[in-house]
DRENTOR-939469 format. One record per residue (C-alpha): x, y, z; residue in three letters. Coordinates in steps of 0.25 Angstrom, whole numbers, padded with zeros to 4 digits, always signed. Example, Ala and Ser with C-alpha at 12.3 -4.5 7.8 and 13.67 -1.06 7.14 Angstrom:
<nodes>
+0049-0018+0031Ala+0055-0004+0029Ser
</nodes>
This chain:
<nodes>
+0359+1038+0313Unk+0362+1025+0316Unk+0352+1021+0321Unk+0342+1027+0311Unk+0350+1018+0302Unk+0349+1006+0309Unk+0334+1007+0310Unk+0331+1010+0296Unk+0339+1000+0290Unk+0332+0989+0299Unk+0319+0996+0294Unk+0315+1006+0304Unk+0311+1019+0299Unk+0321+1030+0306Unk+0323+1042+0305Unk+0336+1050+0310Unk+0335+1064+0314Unk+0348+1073+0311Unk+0345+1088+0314Unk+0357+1093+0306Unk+0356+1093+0291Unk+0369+1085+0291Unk+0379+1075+0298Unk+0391+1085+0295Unk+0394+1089+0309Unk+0409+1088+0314Unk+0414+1086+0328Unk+0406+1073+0330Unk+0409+1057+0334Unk+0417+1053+0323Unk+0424+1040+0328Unk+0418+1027+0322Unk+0421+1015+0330Unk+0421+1002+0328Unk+0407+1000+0335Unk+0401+1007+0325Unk+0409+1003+0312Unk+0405+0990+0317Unk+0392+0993+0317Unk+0394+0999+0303Unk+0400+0985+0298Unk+0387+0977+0302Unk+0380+0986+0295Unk+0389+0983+0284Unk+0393+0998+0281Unk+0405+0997+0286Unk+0413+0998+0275Unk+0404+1009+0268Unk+0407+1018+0281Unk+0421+1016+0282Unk+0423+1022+0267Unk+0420+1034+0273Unk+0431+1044+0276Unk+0437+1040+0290Unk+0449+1037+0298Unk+0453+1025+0308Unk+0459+1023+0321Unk+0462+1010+0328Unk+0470+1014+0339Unk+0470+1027+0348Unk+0480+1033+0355Unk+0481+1046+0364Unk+0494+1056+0366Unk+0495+1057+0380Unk+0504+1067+0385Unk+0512+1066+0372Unk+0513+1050+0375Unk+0506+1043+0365Unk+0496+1031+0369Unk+0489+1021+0362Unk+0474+1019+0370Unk+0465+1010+0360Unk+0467+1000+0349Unk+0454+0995+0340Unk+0461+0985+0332Unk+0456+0975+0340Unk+0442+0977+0341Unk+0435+0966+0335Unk+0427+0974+0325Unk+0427+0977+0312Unk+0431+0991+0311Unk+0445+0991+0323Unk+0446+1006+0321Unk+0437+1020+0324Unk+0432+1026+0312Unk+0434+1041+0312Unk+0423+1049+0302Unk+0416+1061+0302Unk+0402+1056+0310Unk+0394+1063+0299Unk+0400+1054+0289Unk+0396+1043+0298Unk+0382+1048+0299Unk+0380+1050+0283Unk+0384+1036+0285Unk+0373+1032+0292Unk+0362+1040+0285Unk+0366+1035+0271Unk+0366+1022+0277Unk+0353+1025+0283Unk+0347+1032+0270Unk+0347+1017+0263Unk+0335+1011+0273Unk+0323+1019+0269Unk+0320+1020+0283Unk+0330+1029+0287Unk+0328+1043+0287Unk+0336+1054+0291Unk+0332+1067+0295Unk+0342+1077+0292Unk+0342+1091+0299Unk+0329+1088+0310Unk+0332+1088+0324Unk+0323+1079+0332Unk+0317+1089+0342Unk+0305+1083+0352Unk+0299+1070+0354Unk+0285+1065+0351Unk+0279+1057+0363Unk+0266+1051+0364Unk+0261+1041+0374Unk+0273+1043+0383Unk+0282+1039+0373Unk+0291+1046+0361Unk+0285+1044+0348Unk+0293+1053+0339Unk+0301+1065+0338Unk+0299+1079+0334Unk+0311+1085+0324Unk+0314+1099+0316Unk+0319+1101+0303Unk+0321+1111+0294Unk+0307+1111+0290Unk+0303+1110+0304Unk+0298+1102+0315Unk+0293+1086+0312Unk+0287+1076+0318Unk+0291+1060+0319Unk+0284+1050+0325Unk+0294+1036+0328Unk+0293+1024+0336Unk+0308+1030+0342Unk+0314+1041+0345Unk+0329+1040+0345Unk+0338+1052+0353Unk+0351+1049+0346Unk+0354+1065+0346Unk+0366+1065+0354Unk+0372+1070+0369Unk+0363+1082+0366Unk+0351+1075+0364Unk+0338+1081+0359Unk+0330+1069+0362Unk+0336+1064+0374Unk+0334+1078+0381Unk+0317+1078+0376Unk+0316+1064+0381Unk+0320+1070+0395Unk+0331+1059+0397Unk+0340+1060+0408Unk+0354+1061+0405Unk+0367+1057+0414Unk+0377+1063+0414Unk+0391+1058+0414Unk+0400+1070+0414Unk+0412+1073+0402Unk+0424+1082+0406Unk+0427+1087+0395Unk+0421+1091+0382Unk+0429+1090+0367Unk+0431+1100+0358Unk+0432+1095+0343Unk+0439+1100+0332Unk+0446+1098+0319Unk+0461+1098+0316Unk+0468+1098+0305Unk+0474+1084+0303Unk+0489+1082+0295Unk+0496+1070+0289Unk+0508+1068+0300Unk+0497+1070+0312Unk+0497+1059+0323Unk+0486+1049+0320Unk+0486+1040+0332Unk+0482+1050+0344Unk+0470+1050+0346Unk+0470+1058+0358Unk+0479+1067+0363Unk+0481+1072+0379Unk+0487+1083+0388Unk+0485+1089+0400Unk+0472+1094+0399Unk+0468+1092+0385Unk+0466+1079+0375Unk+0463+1079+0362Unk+0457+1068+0351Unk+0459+1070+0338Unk+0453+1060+0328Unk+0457+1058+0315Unk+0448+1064+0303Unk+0458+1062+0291Unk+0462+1077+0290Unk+0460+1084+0301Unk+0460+1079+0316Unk+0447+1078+0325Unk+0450+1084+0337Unk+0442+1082+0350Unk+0451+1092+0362Unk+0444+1088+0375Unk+0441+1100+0385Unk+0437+1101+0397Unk+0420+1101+0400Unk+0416+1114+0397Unk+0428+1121+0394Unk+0426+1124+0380Unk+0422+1139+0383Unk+0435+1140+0392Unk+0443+1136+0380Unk+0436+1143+0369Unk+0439+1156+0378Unk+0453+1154+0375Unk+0453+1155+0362Unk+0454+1143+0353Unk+0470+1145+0353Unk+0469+1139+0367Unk+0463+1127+0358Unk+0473+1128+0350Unk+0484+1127+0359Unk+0478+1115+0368Unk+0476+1106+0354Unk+0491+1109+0350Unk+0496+1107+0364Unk+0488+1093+0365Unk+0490+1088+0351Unk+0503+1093+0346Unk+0503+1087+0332Unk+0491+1097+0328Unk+0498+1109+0335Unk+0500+1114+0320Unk+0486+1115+0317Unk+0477+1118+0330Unk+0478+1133+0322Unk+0466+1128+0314Unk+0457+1127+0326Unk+0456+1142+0325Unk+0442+1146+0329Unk+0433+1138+0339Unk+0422+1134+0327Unk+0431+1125+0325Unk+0431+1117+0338Unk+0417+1110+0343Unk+0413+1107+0358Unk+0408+1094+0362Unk+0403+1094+0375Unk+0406+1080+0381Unk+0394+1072+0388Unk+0393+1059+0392Unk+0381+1055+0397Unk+0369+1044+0397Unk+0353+1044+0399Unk+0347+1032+0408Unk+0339+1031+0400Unk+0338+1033+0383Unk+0324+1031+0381Unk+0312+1033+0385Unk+0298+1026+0374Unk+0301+1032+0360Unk+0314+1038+0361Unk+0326+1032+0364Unk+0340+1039+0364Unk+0355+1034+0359Unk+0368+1037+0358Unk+0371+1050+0365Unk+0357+1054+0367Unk+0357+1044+0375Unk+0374+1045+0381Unk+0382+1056+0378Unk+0396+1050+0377Unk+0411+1056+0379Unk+0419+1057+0367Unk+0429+1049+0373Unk+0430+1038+0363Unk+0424+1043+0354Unk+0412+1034+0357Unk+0399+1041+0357Unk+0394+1039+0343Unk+0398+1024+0344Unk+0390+1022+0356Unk+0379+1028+0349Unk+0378+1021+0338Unk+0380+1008+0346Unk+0366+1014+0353Unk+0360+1015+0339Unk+0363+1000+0335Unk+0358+0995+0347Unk+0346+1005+0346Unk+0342+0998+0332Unk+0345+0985+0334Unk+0334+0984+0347Unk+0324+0993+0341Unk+0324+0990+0325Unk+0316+0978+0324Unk+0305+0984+0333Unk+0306+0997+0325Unk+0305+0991+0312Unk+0292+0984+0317Unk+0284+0996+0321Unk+0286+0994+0335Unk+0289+1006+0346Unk+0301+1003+0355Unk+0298+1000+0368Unk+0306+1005+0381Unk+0312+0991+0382Unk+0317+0993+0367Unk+0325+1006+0372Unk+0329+1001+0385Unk+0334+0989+0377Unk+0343+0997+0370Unk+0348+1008+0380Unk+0352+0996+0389Unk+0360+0990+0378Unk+0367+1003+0377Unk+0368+1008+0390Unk+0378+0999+0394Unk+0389+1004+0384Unk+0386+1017+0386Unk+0387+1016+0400Unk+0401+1011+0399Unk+0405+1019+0387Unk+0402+1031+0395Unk+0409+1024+0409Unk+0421+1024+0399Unk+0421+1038+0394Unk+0418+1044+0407Unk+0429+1036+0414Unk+0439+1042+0402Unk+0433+1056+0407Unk+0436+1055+0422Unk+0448+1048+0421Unk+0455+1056+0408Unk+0448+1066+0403Unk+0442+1073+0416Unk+0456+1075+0422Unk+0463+1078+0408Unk+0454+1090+0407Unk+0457+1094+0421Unk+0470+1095+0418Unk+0477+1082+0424Unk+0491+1080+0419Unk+0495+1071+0407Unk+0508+1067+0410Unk+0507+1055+0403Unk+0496+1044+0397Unk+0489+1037+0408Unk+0490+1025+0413Unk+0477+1019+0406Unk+0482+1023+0392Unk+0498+1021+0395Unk+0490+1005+0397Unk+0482+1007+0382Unk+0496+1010+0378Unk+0504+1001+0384Unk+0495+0988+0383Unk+0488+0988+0367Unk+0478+0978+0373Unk+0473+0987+0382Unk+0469+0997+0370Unk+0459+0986+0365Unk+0450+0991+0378Unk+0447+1006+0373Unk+0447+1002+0358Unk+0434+0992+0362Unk+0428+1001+0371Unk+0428+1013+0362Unk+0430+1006+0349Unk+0418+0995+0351Unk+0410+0997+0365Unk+0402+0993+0373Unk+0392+0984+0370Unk+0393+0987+0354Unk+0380+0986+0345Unk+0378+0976+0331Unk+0368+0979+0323Unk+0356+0971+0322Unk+0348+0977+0314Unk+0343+0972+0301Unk+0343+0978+0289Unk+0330+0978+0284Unk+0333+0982+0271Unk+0343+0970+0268Unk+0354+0977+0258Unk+0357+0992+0262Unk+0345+0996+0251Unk+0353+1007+0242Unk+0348+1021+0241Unk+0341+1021+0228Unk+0332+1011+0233Unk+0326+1020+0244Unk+0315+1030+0239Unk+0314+1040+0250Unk
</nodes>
């Protein structure tokens, strides 16, 4: 969505494929960083987005066997926005699409799933898609795989894909949210069991990490055995876990990180998780992604706009810009995985916080680390773009 946006409002004719008739789809990423509200301010619709319903946090800090620890602190950053943005990423995503819907070269398909590639000469030259009136044809100059860790595209394009390994998977929930509830934990950690919980105004967004492919074990127990490990890991919301009565209430997510070698091939070129999966430790991926996007539009716009077919070294240009964060984002994630995560769900005693976040605790310059790494980046995008249009153009001057 991004970067159908980016293009149409430097005068390229995009259209975005969206195979459900809607964005309304809980369980998603739904921490803004200050990457992206950055990105946002440049555009200058930064202060549109942020009259939107949300919430804010500029420090994190875990319960670790019962001891309280502070691990990050954004206050520093030298961005506009020192704070994470928690919304709904389907009020993100209508966002973008009325932003978008202002350029008459943006189009969005709503409830068409691309389905096949169109080659010719050795190279793509457009995608096959299905609707509800059937299946449809559309020649372009790219094709862009932005379809997630279980890419459509990325798997017809016959891309290999690497595999990193993830311990664990995350099952995501809601939970009832009350007034005198802790606000600073961001996670909390046993024995054998964490748990995140994000702030949604009312209600608690809560990601309970398992171990990988345990989820059919556990439902086997019934979901009081849920119930039970929720309350005995975050005891504040003891009184409540009750409501969590039936297992349509809880989503799996099945955790992958992982990376092609290469992201494109003449035609086609994928981002953001089609191109690497990423761990929802940090909360991260749809950062990374639409860093990809930025820099996706800002080496491909002008030659798009002036009729011309990107060439291989155009989309090399652009994967090896963003290789290189995604290589270390995903060095980052995994080294939380081995070190933390992987012995945490093979049942390593927490006794007390370790000695890396006892340090985050002890010494608040230290915290200024993970709040740049997971607040800002690696290698972060500005856009570059033009606006072909000069003044956002309002709706009533587009005939469609």
């Amino acid at each position: 969505m991004m970067l159908g946006v980016l293009l149409a409002r430097a005068g390229v004719d995009a259209i975005v494929l969206e195979k459900y008739p809607d964005f309304y789809r809980d369980f998603r990423g739904d921490t803004v960083h200050p990457s992206t509200l950055e990105l946002l301010y440049e555009l200058g619709w930064l202060d549109d987005f942020l009259a939107l319903p949300h919430n804010e946090f500029q420090t994190a800090s875990a319960m670790i066997a019962g001891e309280p620890v502070r691990v990050a602190d954004l206050r520093y950053l030298r961005t506009h926005c020192k704070f994470v943005a928690l919304m709904p990423q389907w009020d993100f995503l209508n966002f973008l699409a009325e932003r978008g819907r202002r350029y008459p070269t943006f189009h969005l398909m709503m409830s068409t799933q691309g389905a096949g590639l169109i080659e010719a000469q050795d190279r793509v030259s457009g995608a096959r898609a299905t609707n509800t009136v059937g299946e449809i044809e559309i020649a372009a100059k790219l094709v862009v795989g932005a379809d997630g860790r279980h890419s459509t595209i990325r798997a017809l394009a016959g891309f290999e894909v690497d595999d990193l390994g993830a311990p664990m998977d995350v099952l995501w929930m809601r939970i009832p949210k009350h007034p005198d509830d802790p606000t600073r934990q961001l996670g909390w950690v046993r024995t054998g069991h964490m748990v995140i919980l994000l702030d949604r105004g009312d209600y608690w967004q809560c990601a309970y990490l398992i171990p990988k492919g345990s989820f059919a074990q556990l439902r086997a127990k019934g979901i009081d055995a849920l119930q039970q490990e929720l309350a005995q890991t975050v005891p504040p919301l003891r009184d409540r876990v009750s409501e969590l009565d039936d297992w349509s209430k809880v989503a799996m997510l099945d955790v992958r990180v992982d990376r092609l070698e290469r992201w494109h091939r003449p035609g086609l070129l994928c981002i953001g998780d089609a191109a690497h999966a990423m761990s929802p430790i940090g909360g991260i991926g749809i950062n990374l992604a639409i860093q990809d996007a930025v820099a996706t539009a800002n080496v491909l716009a002008a030659p798009l706009r002036a009729g011309a077919v990107p060439t291989e070294a155009d989309l090399q240009r652009i994967q090896d810009r963003r290789m290189f964060p995604t290589k270390v984002t995903q060095a980052f994630q995994t080294f939380v995985q081995d070190r933390a995560i992987d012995p945490l769900m093979q049942g390593a005693p927490v006794t007390s916080p370790p000695l890396l976040a006892r340090l985050f605790d002890e010494f608040p310059l230290l915290r200024r680390l993970p709040a740049r790494l997971i607040g800002i980046g690696v290698r972060p995008e500005h856009v570059h773009t033009p606006d072909a249009f000069g003044p956002a153009p309002s709706r009533a001057s587009i005939s469609r």
